[in-house]
C-alpha positions as CSV (number, residue, x, y, z in Angstrom):
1,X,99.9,37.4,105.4
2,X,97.5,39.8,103.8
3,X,93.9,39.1,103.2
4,X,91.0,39.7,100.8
5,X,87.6,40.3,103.0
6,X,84.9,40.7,100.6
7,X,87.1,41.5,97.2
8,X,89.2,44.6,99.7
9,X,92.4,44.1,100.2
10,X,93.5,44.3,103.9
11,X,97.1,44.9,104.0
12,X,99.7,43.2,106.6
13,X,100.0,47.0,108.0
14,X,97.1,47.2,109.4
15,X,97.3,43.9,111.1
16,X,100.8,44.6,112.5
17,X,99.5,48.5,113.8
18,X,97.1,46.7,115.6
19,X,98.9,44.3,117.0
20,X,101.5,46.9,118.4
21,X,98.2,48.8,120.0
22,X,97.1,45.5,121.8
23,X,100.0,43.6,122.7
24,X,100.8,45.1,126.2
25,X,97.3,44.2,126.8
26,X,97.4,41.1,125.9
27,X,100.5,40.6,127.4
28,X,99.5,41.4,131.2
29,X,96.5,38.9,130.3
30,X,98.9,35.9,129.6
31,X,101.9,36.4,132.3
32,X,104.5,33.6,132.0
33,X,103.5,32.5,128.3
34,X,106.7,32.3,126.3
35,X,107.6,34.6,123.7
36,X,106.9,33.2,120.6
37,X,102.9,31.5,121.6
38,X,102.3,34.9,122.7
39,X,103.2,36.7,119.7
40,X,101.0,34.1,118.2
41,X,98.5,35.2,120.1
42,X,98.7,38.9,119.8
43,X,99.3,38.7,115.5
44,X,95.8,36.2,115.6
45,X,93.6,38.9,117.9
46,X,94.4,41.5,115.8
47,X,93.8,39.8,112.4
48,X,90.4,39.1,114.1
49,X,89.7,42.5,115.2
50,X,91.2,43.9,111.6
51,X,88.4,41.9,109.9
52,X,85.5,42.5,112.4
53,X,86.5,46.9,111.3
54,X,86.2,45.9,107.9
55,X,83.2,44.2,107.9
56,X,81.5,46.7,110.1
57,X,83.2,49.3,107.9
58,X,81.0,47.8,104.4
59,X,77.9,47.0,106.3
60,X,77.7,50.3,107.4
61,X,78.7,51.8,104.3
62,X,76.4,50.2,102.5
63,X,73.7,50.2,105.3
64,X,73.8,54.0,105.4
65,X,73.5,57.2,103.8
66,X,76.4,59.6,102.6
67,X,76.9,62.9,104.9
68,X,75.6,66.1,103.3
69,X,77.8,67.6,102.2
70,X,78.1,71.0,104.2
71,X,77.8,69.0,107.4
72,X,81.1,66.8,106.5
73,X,82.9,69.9,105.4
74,X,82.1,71.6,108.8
75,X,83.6,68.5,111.1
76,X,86.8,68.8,108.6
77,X,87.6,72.4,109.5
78,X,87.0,71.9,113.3
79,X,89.2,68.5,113.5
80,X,92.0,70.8,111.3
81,X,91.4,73.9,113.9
82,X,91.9,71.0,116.7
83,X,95.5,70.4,118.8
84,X,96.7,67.5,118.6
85,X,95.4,66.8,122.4
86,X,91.8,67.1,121.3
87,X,91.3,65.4,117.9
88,X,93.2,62.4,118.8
89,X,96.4,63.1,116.5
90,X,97.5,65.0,114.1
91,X,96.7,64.1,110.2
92,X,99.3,64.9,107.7
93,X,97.3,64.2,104.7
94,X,95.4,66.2,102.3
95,X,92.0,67.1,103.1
96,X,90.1,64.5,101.0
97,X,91.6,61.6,102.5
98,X,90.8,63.4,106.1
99,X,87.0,64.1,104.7
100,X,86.5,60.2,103.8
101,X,88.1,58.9,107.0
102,X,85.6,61.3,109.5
103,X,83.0,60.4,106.3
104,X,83.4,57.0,107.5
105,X,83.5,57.2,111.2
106,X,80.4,59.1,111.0
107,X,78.5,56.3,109.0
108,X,79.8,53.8,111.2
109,X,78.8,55.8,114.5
110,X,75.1,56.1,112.6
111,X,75.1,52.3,111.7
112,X,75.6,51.0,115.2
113,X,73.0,53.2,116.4
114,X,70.6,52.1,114.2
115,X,71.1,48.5,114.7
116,X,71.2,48.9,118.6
117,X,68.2,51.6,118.7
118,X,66.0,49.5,119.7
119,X,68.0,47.7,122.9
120,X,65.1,47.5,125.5
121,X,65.6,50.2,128.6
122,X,66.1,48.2,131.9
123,X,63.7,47.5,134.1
124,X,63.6,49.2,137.5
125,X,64.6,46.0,139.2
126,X,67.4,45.4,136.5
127,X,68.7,48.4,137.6
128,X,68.2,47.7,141.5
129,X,69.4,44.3,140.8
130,X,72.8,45.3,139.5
131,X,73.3,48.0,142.3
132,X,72.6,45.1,144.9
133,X,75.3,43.0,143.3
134,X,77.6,45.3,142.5
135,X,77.3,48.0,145.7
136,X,81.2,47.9,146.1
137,X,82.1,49.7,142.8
138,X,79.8,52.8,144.2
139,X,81.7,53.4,147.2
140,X,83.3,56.6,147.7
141,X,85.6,58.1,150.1
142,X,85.1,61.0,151.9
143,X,83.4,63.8,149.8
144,X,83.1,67.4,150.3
145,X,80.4,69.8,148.7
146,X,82.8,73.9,148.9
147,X,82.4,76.6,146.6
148,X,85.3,79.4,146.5
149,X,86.6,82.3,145.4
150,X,89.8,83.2,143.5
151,X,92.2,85.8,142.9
152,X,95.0,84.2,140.5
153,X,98.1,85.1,140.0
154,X,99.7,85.3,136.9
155,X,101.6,87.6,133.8
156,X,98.3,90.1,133.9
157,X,98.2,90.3,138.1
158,X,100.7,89.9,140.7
159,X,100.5,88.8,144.1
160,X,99.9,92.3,145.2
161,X,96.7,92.8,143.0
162,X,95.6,89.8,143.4
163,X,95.6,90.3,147.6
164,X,94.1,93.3,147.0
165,X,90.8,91.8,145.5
166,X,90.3,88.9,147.2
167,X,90.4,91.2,150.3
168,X,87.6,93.5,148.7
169,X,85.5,90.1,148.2
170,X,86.2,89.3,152.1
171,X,85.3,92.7,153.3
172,X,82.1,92.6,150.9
173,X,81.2,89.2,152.4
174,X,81.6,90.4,156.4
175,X,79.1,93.6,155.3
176,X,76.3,90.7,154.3
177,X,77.0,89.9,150.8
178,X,76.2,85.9,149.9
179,X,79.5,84.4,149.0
180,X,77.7,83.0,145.7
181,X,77.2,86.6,144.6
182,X,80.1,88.0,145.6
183,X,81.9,84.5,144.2
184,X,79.8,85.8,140.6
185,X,81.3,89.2,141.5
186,X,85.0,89.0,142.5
187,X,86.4,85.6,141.7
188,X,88.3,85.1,138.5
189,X,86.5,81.4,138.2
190,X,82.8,83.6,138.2
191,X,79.3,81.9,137.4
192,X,77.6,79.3,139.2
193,X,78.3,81.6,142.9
194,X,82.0,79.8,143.0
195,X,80.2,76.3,143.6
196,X,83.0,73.5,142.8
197,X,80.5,70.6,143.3
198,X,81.3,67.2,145.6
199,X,84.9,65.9,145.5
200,X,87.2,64.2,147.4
201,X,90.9,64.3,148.3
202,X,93.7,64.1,145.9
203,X,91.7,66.2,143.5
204,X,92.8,69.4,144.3
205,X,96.1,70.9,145.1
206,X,96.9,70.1,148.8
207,X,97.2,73.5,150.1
208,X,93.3,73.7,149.0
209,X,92.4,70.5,150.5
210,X,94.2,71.2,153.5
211,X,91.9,74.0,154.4
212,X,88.7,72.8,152.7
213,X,88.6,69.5,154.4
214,X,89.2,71.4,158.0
215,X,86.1,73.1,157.8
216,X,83.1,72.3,159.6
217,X,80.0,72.4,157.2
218,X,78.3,76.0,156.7
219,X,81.9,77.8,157.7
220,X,83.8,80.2,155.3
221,X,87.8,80.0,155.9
222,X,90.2,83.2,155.9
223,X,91.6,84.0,152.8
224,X,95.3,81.7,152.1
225,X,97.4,81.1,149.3
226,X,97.7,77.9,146.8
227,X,99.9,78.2,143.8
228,X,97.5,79.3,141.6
229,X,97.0,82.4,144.0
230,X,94.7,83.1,147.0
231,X,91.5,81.2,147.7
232,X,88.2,82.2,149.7
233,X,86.4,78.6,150.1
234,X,83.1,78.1,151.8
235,X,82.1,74.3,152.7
236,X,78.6,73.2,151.6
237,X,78.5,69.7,153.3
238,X,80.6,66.8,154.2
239,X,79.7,63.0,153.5
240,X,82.0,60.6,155.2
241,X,83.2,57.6,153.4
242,X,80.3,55.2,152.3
243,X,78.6,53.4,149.6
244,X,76.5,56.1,147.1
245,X,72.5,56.2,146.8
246,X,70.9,54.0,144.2
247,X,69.2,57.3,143.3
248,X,72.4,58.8,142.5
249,X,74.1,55.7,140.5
250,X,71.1,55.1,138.6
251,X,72.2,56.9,135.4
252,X,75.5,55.2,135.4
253,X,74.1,51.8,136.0
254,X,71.3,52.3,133.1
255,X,74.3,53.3,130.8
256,X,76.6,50.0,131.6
257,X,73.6,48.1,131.2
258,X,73.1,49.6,127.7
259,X,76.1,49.5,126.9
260,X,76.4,45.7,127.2
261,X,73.2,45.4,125.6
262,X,73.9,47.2,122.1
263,X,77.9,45.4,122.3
264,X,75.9,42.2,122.3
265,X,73.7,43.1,119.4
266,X,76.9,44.2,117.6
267,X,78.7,41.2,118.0
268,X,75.9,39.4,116.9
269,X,75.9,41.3,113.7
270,X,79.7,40.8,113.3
271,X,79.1,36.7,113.5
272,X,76.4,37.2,110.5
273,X,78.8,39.3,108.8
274,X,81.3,37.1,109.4
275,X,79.0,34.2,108.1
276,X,77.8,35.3,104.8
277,X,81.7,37.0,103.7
278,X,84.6,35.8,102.2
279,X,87.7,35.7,103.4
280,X,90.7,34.0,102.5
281,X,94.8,35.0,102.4
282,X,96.9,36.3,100.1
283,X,100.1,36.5,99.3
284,X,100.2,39.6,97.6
285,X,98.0,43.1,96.4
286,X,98.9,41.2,92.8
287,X,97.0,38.0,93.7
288,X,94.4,39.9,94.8
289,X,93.6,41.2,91.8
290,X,93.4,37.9,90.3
């Protein structure tokens, strides 16, 4: 049934869309409910969270200022520029409805920062205290630290050319070049001398992995081919399977901890919201308008 929160009308669509995005969710949280309690379930949640959007949505409309003007219109040509992939989407509609929807977005982004701005930092033994507690989740397999360079093969070189320069890096290298200039210098992935940072297996393709994780640290390997073409690959350093430094979690664990901070002060927000409005069902847009 539709509702009216604050004099807007909030349409049955909207409640059934979200449902649809939650209930396999909320599904896997209630194994072995029957069918019809569970749909129960799922319509309820989203009617909840429907309202909670719309509230948050006129708080922070009114809570807010409007976005200049040039600013909104520069977001509305970069999300139109966008794939699909990278806004999210594709929108259909004209450009005004498209400029109030990001319009909106933006305010409520700006609202909850304002009302969570001042979420006290944690304390130095908050932040020890949760990596005490929590040391499993920081545990890492084995890690590598390589750098590499690489020739690839594709519509603008073939496997020939491709050989061809990789083997005038190699030959550079044995006459004293440092592989990071020479990975600046030769390698189609240049900057940063080649340096691919820690990671561990399964994130690379495994005719990489195969020969980075053979090496012992400090040793450069021959050149060989992956499907992407032909590979020089230095290893940095190795760290065997373990549990990571606080000194290198910190940052994460200061962002959960935030994180859980402002959702609380937004939730609290919402049950205020939710105090002062009115809400009530409707049949109809036309008894709405009563």
């Amino acid at each position: 049934m539709p509702l009216l929160v604050n004099n807007e009308y909030v349409g049955d669509e909207l409640i059934r869309s979200q449902a649809e995005a939650i209930s396999g969710q909320i599904a896997g949280e209630h194994l072995g409910e029957d069918e019809l309690s569970l749909q129960m379930r799922v319509w309820e949640s989203a009617r909840e969270m429907v309202i909670d959007r719309v509230l948050l949505r006129q708080a922070a409309l009114a809570g807010t200022a409007s976005v200049p003007g040039d600013e909104l219109e520069a977001i509305v040509e970069k999300v139109r520029a966008q794939s699909p992939a990278e806004s999210g989407g594709v929108f259909l509609g004209p450009d005004e409805e498209l400029r109030k929807a990001i319009e909106t977005d933006l305010r409520v982004e700006r609202f909850l920062a304002q009302i969570t701005a001042d979420a006290p930092r944690p304390k130095n033994s908050e932040v020890a205290g949760h990596y005490r507690k929590h040391r499993e989740l920081f545990r890492h397999a084995e890690l590598v630290h390589a750098a590499h360079i690489v020739k690839n093969i594709d519509e603008k070189t073939d496997e020939a050319a491709a050989r061809a320069r990789i083997e005038e890096a190699a030959r550079a290298i044995e006459l004293g070049m440092p592989f990071a200039e020479a990975a600046d210098r030769f390698s189609d992935c240049p900057g940063r001398g080649g340096d691919l940072g820690f990671f561990g297996r399964g994130e690379m393709v495994e005719e990489f992995e195969a020969v980075v994780f053979s090496l012992r640290t400090g040793e450069m390997s021959g050149i060989f081919r992956t499907p992407f073409g032909f590979h020089i690959v230095k290893l940095h350093e190795r760290r065997s399977e373990g549990v990571r430094a606080l000194h290198e979690v910190r940052g994460e664990i200061e962002t959960a901890i935030m994180d859980v901070r402002k959702r609380r002060i937004a939730e609290e927000l919402l049950e205020k919201l939710r105090e002062s409005a009115q809400i009530r069902r409707v049949s109809s847009r036309d008894e709405a308008r009563v």
